[in-house]
mmCIF file of the protein (N, C-alpha, C, O) and its ligand, coordinates in Angstrom:
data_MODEL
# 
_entry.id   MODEL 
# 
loop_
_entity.id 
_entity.type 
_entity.pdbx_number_of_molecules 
1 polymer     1 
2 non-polymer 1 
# 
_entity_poly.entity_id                      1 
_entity_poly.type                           'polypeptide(L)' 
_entity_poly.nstd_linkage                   no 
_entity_poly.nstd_monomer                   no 
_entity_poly.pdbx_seq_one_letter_code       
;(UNK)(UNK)(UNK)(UNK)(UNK)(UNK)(UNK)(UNK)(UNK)(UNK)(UNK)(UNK)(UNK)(UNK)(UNK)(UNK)
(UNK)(UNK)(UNK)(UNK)(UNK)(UNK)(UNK)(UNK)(UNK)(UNK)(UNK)(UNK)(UNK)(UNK)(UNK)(UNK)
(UNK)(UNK)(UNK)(UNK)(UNK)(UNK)(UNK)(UNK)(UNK)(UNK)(UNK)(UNK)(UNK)(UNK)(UNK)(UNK)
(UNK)
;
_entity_poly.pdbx_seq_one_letter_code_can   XXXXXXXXXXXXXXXXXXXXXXXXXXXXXXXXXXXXXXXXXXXXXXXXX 
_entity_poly.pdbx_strand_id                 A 
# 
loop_
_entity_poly_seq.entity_id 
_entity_poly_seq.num 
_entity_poly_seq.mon_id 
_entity_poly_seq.hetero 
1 1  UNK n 
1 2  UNK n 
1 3  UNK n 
1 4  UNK n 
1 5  UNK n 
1 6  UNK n 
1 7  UNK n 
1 8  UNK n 
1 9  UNK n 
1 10 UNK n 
1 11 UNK n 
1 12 UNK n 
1 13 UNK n 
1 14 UNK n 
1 15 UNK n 
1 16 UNK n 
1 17 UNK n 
1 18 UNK n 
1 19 UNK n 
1 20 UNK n 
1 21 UNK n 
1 22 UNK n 
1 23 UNK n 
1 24 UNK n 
1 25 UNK n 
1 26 UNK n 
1 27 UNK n 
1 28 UNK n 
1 29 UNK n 
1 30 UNK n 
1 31 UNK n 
1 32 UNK n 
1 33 UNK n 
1 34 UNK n 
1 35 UNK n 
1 36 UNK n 
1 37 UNK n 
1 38 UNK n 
1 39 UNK n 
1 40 UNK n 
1 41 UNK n 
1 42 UNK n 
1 43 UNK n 
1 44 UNK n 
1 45 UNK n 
1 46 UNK n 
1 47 UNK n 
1 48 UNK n 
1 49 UNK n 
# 
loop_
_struct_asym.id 
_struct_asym.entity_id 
A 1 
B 2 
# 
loop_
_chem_comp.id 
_chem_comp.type 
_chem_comp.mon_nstd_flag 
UNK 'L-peptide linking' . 
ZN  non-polymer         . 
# 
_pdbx_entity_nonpoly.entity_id   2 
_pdbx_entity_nonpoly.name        ? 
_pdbx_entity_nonpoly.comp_id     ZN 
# 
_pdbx_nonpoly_scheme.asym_id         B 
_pdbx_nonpoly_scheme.entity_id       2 
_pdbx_nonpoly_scheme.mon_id          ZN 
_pdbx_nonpoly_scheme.ndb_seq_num     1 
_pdbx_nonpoly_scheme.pdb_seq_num     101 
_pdbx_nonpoly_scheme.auth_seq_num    101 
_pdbx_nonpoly_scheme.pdb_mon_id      ZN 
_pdbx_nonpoly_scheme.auth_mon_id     ZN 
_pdbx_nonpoly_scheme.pdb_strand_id   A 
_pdbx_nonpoly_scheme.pdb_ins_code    . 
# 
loop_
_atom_site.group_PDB 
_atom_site.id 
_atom_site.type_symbol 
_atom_site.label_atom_id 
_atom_site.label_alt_id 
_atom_site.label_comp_id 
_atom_site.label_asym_id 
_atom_site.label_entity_id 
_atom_site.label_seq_id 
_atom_site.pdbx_PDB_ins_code 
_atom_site.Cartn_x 
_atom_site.Cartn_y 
_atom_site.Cartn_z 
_atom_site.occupancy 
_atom_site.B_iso_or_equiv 
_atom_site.pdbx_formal_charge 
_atom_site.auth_seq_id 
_atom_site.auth_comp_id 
_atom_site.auth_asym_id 
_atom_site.auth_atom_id 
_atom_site.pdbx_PDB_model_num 
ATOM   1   N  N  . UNK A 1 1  ? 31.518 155.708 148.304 1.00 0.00 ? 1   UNK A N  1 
ATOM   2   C  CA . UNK A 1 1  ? 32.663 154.795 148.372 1.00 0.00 ? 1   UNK A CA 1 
ATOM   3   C  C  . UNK A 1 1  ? 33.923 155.517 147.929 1.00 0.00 ? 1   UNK A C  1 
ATOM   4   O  O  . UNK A 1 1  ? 33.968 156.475 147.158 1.00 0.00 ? 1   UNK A O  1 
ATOM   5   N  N  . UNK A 1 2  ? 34.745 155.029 148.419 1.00 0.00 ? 2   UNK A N  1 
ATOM   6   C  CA . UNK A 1 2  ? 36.842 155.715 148.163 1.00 0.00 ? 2   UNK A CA 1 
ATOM   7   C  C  . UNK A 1 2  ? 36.702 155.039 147.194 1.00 0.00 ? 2   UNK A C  1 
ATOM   8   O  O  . UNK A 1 2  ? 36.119 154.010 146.849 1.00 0.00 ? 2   UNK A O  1 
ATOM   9   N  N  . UNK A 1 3  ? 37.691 156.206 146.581 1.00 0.00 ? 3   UNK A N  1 
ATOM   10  C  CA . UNK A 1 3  ? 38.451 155.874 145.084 1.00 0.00 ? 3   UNK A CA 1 
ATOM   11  C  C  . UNK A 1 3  ? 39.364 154.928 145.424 1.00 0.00 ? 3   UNK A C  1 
ATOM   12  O  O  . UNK A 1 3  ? 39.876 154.921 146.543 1.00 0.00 ? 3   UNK A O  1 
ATOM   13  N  N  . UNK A 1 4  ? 39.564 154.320 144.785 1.00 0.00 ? 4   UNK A N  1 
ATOM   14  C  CA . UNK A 1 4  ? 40.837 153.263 144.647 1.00 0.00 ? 4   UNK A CA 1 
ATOM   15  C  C  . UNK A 1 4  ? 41.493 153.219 143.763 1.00 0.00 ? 4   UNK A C  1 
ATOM   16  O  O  . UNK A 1 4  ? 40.964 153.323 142.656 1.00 0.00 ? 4   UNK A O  1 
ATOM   17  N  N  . UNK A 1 5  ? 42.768 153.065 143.857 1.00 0.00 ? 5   UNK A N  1 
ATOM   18  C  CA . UNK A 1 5  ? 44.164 152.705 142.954 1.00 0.00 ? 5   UNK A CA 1 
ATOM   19  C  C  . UNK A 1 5  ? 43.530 151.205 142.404 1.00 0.00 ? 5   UNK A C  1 
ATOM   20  O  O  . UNK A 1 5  ? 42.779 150.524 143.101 1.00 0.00 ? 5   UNK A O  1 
ATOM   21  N  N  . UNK A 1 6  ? 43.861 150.918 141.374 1.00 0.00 ? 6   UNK A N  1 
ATOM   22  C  CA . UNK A 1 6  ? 43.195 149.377 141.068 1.00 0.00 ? 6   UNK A CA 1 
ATOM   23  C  C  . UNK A 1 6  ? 44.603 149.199 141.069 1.00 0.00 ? 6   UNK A C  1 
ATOM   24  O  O  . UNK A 1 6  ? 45.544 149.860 140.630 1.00 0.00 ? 6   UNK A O  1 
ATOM   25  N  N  . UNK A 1 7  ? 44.432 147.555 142.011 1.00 0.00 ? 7   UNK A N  1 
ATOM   26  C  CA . UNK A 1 7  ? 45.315 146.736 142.391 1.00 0.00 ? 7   UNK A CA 1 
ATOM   27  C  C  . UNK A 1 7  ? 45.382 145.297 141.631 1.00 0.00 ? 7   UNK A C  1 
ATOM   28  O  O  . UNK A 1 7  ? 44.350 144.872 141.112 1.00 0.00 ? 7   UNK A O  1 
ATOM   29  N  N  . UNK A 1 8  ? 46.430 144.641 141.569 1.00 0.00 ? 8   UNK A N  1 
ATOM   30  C  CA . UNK A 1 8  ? 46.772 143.606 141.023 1.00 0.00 ? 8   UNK A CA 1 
ATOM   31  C  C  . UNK A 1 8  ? 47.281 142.721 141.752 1.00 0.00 ? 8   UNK A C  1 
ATOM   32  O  O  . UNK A 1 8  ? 47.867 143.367 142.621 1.00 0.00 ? 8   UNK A O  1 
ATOM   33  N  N  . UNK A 1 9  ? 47.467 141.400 141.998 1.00 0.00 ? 9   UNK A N  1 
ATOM   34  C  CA . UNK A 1 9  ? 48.069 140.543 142.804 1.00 0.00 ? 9   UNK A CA 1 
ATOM   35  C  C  . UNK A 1 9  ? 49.511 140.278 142.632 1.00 0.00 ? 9   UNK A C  1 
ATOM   36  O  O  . UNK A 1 9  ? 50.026 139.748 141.647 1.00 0.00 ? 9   UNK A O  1 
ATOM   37  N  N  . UNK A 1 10 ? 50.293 140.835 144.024 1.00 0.00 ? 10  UNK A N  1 
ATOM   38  C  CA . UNK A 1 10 ? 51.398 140.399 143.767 1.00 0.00 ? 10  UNK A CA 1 
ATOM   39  C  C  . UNK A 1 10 ? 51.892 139.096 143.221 1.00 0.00 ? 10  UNK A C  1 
ATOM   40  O  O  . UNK A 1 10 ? 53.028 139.093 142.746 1.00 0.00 ? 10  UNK A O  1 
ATOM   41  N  N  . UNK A 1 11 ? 51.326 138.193 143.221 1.00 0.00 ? 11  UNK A N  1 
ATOM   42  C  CA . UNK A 1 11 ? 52.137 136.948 142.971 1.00 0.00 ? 11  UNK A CA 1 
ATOM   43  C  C  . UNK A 1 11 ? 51.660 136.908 141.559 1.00 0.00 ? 11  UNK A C  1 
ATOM   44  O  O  . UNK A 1 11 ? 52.539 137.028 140.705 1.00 0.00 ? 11  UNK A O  1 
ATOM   45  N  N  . UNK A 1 12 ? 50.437 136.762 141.160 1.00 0.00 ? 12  UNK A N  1 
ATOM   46  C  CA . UNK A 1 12 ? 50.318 136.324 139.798 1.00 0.00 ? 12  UNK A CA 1 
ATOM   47  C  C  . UNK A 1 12 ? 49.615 137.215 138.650 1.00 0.00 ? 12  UNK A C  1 
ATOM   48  O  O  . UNK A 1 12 ? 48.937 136.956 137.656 1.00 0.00 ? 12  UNK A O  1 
ATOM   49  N  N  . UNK A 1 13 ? 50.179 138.572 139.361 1.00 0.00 ? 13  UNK A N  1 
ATOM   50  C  CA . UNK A 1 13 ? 49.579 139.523 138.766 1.00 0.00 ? 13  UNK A CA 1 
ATOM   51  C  C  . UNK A 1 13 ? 47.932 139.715 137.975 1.00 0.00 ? 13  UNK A C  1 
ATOM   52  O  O  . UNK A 1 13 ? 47.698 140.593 137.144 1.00 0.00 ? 13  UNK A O  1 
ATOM   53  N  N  . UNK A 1 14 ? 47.151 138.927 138.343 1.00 0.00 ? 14  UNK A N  1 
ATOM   54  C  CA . UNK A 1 14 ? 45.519 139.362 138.120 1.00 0.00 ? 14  UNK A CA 1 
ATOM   55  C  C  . UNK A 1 14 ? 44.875 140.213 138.774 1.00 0.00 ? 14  UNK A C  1 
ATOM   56  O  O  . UNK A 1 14 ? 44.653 140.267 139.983 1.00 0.00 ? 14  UNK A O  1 
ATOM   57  N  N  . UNK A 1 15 ? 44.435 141.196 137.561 1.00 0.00 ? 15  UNK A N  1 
ATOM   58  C  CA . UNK A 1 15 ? 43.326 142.112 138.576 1.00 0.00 ? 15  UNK A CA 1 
ATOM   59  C  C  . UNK A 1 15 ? 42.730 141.628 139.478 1.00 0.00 ? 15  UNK A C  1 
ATOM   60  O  O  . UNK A 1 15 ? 42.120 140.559 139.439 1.00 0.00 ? 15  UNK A O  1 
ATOM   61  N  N  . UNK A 1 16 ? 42.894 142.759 140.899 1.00 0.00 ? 16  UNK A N  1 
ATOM   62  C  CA . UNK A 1 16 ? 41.872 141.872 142.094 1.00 0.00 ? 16  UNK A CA 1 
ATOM   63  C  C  . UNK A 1 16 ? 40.606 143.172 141.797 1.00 0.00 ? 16  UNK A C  1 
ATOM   64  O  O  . UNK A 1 16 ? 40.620 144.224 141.157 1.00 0.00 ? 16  UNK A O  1 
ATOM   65  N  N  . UNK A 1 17 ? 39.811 142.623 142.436 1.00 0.00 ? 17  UNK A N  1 
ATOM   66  C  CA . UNK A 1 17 ? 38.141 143.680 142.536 1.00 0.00 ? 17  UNK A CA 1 
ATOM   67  C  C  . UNK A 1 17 ? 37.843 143.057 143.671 1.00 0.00 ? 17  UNK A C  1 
ATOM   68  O  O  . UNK A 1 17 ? 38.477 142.267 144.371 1.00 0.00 ? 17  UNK A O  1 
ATOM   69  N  N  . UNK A 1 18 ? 36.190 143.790 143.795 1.00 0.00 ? 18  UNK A N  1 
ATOM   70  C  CA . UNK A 1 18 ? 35.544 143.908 144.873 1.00 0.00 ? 18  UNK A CA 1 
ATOM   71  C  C  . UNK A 1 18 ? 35.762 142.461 145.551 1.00 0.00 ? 18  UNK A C  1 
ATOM   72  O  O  . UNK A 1 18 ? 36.197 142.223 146.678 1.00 0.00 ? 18  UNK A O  1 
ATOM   73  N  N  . UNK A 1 19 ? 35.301 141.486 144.467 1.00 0.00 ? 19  UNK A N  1 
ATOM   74  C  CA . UNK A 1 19 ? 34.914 140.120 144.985 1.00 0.00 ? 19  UNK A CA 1 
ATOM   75  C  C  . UNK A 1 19 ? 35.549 139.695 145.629 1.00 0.00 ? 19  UNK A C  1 
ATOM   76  O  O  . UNK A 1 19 ? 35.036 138.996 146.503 1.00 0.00 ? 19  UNK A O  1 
ATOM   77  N  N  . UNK A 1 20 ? 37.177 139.854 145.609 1.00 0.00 ? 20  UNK A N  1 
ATOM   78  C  CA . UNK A 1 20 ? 38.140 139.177 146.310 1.00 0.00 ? 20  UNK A CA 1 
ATOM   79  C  C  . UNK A 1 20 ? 38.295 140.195 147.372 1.00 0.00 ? 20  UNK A C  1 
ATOM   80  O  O  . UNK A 1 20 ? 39.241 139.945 148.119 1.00 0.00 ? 20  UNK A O  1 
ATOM   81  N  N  . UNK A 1 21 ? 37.579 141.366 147.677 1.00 0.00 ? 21  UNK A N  1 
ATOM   82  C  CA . UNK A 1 21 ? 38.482 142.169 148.671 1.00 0.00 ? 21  UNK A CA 1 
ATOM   83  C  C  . UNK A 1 21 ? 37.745 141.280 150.194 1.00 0.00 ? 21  UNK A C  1 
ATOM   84  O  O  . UNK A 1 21 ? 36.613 140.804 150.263 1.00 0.00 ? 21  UNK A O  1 
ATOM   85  N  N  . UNK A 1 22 ? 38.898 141.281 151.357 1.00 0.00 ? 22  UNK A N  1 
ATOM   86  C  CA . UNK A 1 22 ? 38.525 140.539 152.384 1.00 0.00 ? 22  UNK A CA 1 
ATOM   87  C  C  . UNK A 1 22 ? 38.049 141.157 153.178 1.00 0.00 ? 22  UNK A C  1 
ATOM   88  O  O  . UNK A 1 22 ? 36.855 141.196 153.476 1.00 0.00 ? 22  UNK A O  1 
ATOM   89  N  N  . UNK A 1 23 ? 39.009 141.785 153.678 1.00 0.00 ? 23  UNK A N  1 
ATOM   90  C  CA . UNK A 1 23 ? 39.136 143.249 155.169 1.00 0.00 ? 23  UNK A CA 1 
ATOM   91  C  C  . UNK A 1 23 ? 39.690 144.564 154.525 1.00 0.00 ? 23  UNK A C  1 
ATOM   92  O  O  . UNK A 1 23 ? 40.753 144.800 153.951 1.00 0.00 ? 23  UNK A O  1 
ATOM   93  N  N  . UNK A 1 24 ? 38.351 145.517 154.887 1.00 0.00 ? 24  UNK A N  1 
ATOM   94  C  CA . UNK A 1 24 ? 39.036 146.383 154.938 1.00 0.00 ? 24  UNK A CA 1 
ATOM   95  C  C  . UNK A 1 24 ? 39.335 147.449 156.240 1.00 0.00 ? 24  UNK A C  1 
ATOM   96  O  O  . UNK A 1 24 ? 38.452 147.507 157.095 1.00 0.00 ? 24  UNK A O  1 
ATOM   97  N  N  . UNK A 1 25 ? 40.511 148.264 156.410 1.00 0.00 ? 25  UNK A N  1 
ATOM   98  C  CA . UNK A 1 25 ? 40.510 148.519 157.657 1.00 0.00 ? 25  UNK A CA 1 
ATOM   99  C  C  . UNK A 1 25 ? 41.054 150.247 157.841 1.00 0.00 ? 25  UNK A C  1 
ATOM   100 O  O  . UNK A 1 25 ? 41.226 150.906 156.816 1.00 0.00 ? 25  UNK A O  1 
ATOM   101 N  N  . UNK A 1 26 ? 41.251 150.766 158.971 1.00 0.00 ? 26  UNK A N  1 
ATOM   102 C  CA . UNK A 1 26 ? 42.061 152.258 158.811 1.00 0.00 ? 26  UNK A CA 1 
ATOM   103 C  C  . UNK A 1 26 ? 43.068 152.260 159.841 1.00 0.00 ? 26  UNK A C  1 
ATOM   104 O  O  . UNK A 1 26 ? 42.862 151.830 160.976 1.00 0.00 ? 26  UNK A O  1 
ATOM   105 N  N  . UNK A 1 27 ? 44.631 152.956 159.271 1.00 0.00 ? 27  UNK A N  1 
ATOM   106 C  CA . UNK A 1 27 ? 45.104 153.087 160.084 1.00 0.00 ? 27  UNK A CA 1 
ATOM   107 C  C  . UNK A 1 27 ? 46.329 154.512 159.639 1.00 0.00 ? 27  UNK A C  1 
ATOM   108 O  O  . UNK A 1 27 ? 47.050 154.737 158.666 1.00 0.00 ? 27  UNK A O  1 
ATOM   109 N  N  . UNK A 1 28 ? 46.035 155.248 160.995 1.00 0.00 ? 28  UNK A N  1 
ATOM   110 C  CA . UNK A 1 28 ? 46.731 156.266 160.174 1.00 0.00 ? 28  UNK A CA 1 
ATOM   111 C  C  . UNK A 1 28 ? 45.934 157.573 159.532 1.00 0.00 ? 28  UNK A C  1 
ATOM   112 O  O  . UNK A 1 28 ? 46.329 158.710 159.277 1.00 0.00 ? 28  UNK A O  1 
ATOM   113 N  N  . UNK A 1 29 ? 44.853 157.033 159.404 1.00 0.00 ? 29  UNK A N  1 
ATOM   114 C  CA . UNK A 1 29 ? 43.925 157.652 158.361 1.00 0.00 ? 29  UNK A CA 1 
ATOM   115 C  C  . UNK A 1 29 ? 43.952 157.747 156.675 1.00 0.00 ? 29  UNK A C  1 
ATOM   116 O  O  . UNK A 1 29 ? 43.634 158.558 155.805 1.00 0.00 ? 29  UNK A O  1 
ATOM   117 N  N  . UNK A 1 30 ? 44.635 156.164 156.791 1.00 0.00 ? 30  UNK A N  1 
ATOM   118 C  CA . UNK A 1 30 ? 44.584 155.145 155.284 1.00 0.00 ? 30  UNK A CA 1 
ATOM   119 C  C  . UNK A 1 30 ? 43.605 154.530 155.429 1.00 0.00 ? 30  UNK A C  1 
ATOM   120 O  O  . UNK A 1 30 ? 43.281 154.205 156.571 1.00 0.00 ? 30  UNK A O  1 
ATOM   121 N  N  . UNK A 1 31 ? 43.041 154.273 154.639 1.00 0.00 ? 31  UNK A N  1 
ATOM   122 C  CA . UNK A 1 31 ? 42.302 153.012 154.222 1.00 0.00 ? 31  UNK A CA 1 
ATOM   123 C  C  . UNK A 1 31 ? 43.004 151.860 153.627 1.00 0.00 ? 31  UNK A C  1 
ATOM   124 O  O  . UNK A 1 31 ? 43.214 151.971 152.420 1.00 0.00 ? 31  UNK A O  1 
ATOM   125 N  N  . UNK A 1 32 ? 43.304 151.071 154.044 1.00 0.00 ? 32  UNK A N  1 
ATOM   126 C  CA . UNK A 1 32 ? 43.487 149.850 153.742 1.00 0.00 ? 32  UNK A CA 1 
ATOM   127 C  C  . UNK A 1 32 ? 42.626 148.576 153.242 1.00 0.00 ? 32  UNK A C  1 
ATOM   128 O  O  . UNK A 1 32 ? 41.643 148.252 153.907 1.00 0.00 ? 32  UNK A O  1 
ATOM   129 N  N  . UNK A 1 33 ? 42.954 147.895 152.156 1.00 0.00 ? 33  UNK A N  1 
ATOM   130 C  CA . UNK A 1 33 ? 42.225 147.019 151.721 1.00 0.00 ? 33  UNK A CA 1 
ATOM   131 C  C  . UNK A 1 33 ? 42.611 145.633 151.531 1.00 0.00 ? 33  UNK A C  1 
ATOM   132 O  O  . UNK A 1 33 ? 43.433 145.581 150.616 1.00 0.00 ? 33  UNK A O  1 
ATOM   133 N  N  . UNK A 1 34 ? 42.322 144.317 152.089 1.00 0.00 ? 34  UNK A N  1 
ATOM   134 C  CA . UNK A 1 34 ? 43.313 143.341 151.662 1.00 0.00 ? 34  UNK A CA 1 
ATOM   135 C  C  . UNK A 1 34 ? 42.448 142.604 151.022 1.00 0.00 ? 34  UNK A C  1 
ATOM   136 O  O  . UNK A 1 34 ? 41.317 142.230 151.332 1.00 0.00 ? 34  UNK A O  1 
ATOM   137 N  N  . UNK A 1 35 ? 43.165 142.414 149.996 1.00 0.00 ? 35  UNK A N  1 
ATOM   138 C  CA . UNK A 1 35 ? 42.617 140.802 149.107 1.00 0.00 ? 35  UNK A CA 1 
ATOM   139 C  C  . UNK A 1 35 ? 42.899 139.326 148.800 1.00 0.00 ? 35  UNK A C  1 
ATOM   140 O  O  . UNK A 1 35 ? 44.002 138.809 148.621 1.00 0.00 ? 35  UNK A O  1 
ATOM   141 N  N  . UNK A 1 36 ? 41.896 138.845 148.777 1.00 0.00 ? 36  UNK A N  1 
ATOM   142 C  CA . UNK A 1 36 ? 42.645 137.635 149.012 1.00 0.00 ? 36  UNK A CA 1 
ATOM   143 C  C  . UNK A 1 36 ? 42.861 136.903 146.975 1.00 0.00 ? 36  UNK A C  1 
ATOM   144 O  O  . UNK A 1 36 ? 41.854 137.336 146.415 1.00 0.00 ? 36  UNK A O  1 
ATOM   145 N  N  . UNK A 1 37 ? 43.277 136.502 146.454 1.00 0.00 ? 37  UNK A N  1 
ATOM   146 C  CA . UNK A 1 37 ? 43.357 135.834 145.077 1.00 0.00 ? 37  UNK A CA 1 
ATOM   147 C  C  . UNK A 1 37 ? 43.237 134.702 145.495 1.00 0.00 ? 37  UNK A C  1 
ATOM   148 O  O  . UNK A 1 37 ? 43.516 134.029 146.488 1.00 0.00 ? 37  UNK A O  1 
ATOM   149 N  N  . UNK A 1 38 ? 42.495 134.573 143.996 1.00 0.00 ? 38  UNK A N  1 
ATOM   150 C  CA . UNK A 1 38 ? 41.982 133.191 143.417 1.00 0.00 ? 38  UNK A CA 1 
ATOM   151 C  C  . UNK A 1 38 ? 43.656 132.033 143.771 1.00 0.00 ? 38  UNK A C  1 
ATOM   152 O  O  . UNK A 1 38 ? 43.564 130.860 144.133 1.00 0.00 ? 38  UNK A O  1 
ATOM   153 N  N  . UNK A 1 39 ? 44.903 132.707 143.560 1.00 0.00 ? 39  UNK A N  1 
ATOM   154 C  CA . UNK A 1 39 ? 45.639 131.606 143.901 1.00 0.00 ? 39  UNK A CA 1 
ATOM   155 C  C  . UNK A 1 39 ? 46.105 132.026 145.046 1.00 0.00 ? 39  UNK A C  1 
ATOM   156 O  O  . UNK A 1 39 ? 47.324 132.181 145.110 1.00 0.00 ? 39  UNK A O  1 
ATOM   157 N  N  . UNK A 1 40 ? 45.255 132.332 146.285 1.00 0.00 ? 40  UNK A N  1 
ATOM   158 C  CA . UNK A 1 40 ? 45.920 132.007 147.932 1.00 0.00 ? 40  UNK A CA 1 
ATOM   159 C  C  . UNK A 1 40 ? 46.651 133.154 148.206 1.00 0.00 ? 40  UNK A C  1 
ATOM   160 O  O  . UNK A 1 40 ? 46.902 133.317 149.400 1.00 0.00 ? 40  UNK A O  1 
ATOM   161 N  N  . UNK A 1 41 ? 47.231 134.336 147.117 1.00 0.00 ? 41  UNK A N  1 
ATOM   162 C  CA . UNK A 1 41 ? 47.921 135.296 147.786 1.00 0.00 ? 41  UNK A CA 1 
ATOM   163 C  C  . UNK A 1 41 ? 47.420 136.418 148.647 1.00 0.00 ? 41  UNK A C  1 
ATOM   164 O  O  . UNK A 1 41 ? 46.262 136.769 148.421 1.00 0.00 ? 41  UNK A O  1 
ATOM   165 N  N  . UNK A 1 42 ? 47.936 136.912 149.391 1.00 0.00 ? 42  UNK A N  1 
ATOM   166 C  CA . UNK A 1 42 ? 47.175 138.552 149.698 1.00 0.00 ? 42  UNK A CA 1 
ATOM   167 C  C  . UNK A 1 42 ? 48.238 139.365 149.604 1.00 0.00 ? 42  UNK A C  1 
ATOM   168 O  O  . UNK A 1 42 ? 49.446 139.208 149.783 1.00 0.00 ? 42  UNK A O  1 
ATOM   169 N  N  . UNK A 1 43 ? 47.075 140.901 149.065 1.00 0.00 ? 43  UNK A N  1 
ATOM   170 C  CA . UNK A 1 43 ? 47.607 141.710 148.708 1.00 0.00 ? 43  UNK A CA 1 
ATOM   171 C  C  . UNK A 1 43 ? 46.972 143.128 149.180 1.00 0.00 ? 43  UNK A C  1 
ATOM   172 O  O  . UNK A 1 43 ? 45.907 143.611 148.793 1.00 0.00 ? 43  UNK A O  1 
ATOM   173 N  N  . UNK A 1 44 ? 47.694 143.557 149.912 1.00 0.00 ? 44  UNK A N  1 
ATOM   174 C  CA . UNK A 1 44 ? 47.101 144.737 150.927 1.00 0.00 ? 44  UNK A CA 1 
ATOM   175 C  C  . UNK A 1 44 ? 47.162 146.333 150.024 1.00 0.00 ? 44  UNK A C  1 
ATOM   176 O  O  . UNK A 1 44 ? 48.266 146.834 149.816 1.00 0.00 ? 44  UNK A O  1 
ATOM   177 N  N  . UNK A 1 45 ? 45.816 147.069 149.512 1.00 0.00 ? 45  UNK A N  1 
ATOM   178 C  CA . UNK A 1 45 ? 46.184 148.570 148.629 1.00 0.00 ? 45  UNK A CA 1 
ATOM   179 C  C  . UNK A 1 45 ? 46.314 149.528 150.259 1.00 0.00 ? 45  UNK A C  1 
ATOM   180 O  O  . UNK A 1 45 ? 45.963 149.027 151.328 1.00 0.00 ? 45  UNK A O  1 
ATOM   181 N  N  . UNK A 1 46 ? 46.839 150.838 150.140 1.00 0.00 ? 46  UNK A N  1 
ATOM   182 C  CA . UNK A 1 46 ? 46.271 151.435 150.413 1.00 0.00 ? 46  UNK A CA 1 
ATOM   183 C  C  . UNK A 1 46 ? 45.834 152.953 149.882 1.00 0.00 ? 46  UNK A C  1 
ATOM   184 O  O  . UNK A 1 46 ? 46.642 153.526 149.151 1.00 0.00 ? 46  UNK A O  1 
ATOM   185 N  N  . UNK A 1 47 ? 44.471 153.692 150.252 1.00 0.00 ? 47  UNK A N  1 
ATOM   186 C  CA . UNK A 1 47 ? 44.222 154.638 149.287 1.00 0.00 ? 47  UNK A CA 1 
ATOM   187 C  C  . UNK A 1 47 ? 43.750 155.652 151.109 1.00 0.00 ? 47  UNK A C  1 
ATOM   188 O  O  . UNK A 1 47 ? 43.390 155.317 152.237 1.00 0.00 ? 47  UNK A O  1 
ATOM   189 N  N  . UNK A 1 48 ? 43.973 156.583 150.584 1.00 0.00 ? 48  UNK A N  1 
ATOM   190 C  CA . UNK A 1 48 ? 43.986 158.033 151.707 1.00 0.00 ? 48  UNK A CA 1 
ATOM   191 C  C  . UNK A 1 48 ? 42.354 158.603 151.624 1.00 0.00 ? 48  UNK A C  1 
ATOM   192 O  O  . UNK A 1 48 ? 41.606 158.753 150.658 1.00 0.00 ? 48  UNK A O  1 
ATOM   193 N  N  . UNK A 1 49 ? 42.222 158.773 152.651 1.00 0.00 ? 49  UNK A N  1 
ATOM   194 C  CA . UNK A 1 49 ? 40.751 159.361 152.454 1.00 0.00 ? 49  UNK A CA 1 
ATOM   195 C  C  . UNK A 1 49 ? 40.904 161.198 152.216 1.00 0.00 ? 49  UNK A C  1 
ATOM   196 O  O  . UNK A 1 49 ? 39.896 161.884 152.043 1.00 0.00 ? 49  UNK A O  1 
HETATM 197 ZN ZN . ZN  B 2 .  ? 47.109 135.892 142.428 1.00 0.00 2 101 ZN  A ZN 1 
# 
C-alpha cells in the first residue's frame, strides 16, 4: 500500500482514515483519494507513486 500524507477534513477538521476513504483513483500518475466525513464533506489527498 502508498504512503499517505494523513489528511484532515476540510470543513471540520477531523482526522479522516481508511474508513471514510470512498474512491480512490489515478490521474497523472497521482493517486488520488477522496473521503467522505462523518459531517457530509469531501476531501480529495493526493500522494505520488
Ligand atoms: Zn468533516
Amino acid at each position: 500500500m502508498l504512503e499517505r500524507l494523513s489528511a484532515s477534513c476540510e470543513s471540520c477538521d477531523r482526522p479522516l482514515n481508511d474508513e471514510k476513504q470512498v474512491i480512490t483513483f489515478e490521474r497523472n500518475g497521482c493517486i488520488r483519494h477522496v473521503y467522505e466525513c462523518s459531517c457530509r464533506a469531501v476531501t480529495i489527498t493526493v500522494s505520488r507513486d
